[in-house]
N, C-alpha and C positions, 0 to 999 in steps of 0.2 A: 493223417487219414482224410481220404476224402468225402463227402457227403453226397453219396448219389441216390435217387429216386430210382425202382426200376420197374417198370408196367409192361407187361407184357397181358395178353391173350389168352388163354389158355385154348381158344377153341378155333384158333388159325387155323388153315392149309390143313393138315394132318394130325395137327397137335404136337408135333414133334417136338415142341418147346418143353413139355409139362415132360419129357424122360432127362430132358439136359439140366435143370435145376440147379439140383446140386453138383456138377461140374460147372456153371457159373458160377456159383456162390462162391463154390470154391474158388475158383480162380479170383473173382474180386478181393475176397480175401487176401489172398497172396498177394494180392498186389496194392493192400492198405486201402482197400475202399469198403466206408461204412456204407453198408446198404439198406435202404426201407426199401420193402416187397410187396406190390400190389399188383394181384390178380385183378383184371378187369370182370365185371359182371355181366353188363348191358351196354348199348351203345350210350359214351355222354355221360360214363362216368369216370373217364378215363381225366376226362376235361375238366370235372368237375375239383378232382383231384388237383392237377395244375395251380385251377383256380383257387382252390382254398388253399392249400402248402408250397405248392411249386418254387414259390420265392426261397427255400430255406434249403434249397440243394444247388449245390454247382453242377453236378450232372446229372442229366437226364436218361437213363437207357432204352428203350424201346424194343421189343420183344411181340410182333404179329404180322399184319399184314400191311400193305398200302393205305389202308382205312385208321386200320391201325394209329400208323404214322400219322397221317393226315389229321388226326383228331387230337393230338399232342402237340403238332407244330401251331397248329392252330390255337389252340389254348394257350402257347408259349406267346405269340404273337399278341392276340385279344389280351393277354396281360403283362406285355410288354415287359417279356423277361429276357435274360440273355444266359442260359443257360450251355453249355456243350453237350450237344445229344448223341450217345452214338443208337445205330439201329443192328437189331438182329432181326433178320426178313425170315418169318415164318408163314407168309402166306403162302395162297397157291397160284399168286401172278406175280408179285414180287418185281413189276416195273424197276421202281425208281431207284433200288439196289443196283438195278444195272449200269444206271447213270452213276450212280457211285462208286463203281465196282466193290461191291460189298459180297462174297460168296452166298449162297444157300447154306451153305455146308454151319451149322451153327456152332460148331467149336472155333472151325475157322475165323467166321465171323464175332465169335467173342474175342478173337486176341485181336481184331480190330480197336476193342475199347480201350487199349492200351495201346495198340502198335497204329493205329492207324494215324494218318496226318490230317489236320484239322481244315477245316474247309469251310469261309462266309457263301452261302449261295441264296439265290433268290426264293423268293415267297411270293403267291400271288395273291392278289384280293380282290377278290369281287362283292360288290358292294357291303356287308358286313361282314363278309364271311371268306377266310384262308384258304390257299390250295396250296398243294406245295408241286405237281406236276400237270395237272389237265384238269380244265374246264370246257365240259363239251355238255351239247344237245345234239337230240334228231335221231333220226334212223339208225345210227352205225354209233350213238355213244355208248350200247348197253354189250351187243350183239359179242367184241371181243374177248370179251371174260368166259364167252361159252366156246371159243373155237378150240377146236383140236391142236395141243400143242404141236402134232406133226405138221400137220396142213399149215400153222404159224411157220415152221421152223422152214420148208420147202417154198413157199410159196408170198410170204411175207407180207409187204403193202398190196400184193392181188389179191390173196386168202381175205384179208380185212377188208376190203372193199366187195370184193365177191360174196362174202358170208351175209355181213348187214343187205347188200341187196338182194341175196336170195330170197332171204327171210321176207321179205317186203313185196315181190312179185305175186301178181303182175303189177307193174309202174302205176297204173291205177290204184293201187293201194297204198302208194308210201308217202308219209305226210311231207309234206313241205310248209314251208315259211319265207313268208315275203318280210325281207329282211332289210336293214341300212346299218350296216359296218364300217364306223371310223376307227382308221386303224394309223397311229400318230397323227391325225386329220385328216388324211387322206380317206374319202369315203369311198363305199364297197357298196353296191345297190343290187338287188335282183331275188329269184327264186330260190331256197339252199335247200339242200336235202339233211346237211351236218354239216356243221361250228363246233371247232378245235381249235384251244388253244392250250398247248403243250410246254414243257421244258423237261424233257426227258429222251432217253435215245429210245426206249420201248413204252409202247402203249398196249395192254391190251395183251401184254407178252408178245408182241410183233417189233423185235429189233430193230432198227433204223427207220420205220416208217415216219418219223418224223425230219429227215433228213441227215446231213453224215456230220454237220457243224453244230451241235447241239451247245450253249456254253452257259454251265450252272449259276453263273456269276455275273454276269454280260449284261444283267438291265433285260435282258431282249429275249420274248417267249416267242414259239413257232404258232402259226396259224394256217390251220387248214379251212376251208370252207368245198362241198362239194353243192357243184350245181343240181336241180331236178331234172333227172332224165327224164326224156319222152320217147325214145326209140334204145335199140341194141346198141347203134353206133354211139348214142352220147354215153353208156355204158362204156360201153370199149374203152374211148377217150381218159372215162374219168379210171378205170383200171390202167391204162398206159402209161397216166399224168402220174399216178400214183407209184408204182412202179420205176418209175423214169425218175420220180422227183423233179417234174417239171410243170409249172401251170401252163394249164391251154383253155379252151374255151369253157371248158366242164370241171376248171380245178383251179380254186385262187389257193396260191402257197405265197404267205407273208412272213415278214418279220415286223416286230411292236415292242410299244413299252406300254402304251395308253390305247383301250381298247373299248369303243364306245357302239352296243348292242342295243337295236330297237327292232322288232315281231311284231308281223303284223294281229298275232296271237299268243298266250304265255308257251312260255316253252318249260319244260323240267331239266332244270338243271346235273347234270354228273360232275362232282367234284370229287377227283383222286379216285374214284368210283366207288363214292357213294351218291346218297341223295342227297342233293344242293337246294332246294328248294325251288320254286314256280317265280314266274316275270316275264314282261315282254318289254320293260327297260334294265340294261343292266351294265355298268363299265368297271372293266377288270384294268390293275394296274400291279403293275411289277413293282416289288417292292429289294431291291439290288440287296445283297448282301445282308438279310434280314435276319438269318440262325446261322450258328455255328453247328457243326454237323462235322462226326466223324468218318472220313472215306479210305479205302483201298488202294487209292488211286494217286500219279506224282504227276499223272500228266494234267494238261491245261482243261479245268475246270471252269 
């Protein structure tokens, strides 16, 4: 038998978890896994859990959303566990399943905790604290969680850059940060409007916005930075840049392992999209093959 922990949510996405229950149980059963069941209550105590038992299970299941997740790998990490985790994504962005190809569909996604192939991928950290796909500030880190999944699904890296600047016109209105970005030493200087840094193929539920080579395992998170606009046309640019997948004068697009942030003001942190906390020094570093995580997927992670 094996000794798995299983946290899920109850108040994800739809709540679709709380009618599938007992067909997980079931099915763990079947398949010789002792299970303890914890509903999550509040945010932070999901972690808290980790923190006092975590040690005393081989696997971890997870059962919500991105926040979810995020709040689990984190607590696995902060206490330096190695557990095998699989996920069942019941929120209602459900990013980083995509990068794992892990279905919605939640039966499907339970015969993952059995069928699926096991997979070491990266973890990030900035300065105390875990992410497991995005670390962003600024204008455009809150805005994707509200866009129309149509408008996502047509429209993609333009919808997500179009949406956060709508919201923020006229250009006089949207904050900026005067910024200094070492990115593996190499520094980055100037005015931003948004700092991302990703390892995921969807952010925001906007598919490939972060470009078409995303690799879970690689050491190496994507970074986006967008300049501040002053007219229509450096708009354009930075939707074209985005779009294209190309930098140009309105759009640094990098790659990193070591990531070293200074503002010339605090900025609020979004980590995995939630709240990261406030700072105007901060360096995030990729931490290679940190959790075991069960995926969908045979291709190259």
């Amino acid at each position: 038998m094996k000794n798995t922990l299983f946290i899920y949510n109850p108040n994800s996405g739809q709540q679709t978890i709380n009618d599938n229950l007992s067909e997980i149980i079931n099915y763990l059963s079947q398949n010789e896994y002792l299970t303890t069941i914890y509903a999550t209550q509040q945010s932070g105590d999901g972690a808290l859990l980790i923190e006092n038992c975590g040690q005393k299970f081989e696997e971890i299941i997870v059962a919500g959303g991105d926040g979810t997740l995020d709040e689990i790998v984190a607590a696995v990490c902060k206490e330096n566990l190695d557990p095998l985790i699989s996920y069942i994504p019941t929120g209602s962005t459900n990013d980083f399943s995509k990068s794992l190809n892990i279905p919605e569909d939640v039966e499907e996604a339970t015969k993952l905790i059995i069928n699926g192939k096991e997979k070491k991928i990266d973890v990030g950290a900035i300065d105390d604290k875990y992410f497991v796909y995005v670390a962003a500030f600024g204008a455009l880190s809150d805005i994707s969680f509200s866009t129309d999944q149509g408008v996502k699904n047509i429209f993609g890296r333009s919808a997500y850059i179009f949406e956060g600047l709508k919201q923020t016109l006229p250009l006089s209105n949207m904050p900026s940060y005067k910024m200094k970005v070492s990115v593996d030493g190499k520094e980055i200087s100037g005015e931003f409007v948004h700092f991302m840094v990703t390892n995921s193929v969807s952010v925001g539920g906007f598919t490939g916005i972060t470009g078409d080579n995303v690799g879970l395992s690689d050491g190496i998170f994507e970074l986006t930075m967008v300049k501040a606009p002053k007219s229509l046309a450096d708009l354009n640019k930075i939707i074209s840049g985005l779009t294209n997948g190309e930098e140009n004068e309105m759009l640094i697009l990098r790659k990193g392992s070591d990531f070293k942030i200074s503002t010339d003001k605090e900025v609020s942190w979004s980590l995995d999209g939630e709240f990261g906390g406030r700072s105007k020094n901060s360096q995030i570093k990729i931490l290679q093959k940190k959790i075991r995580i069960r995926t969908g997927s045979n291709k190259k992670a």
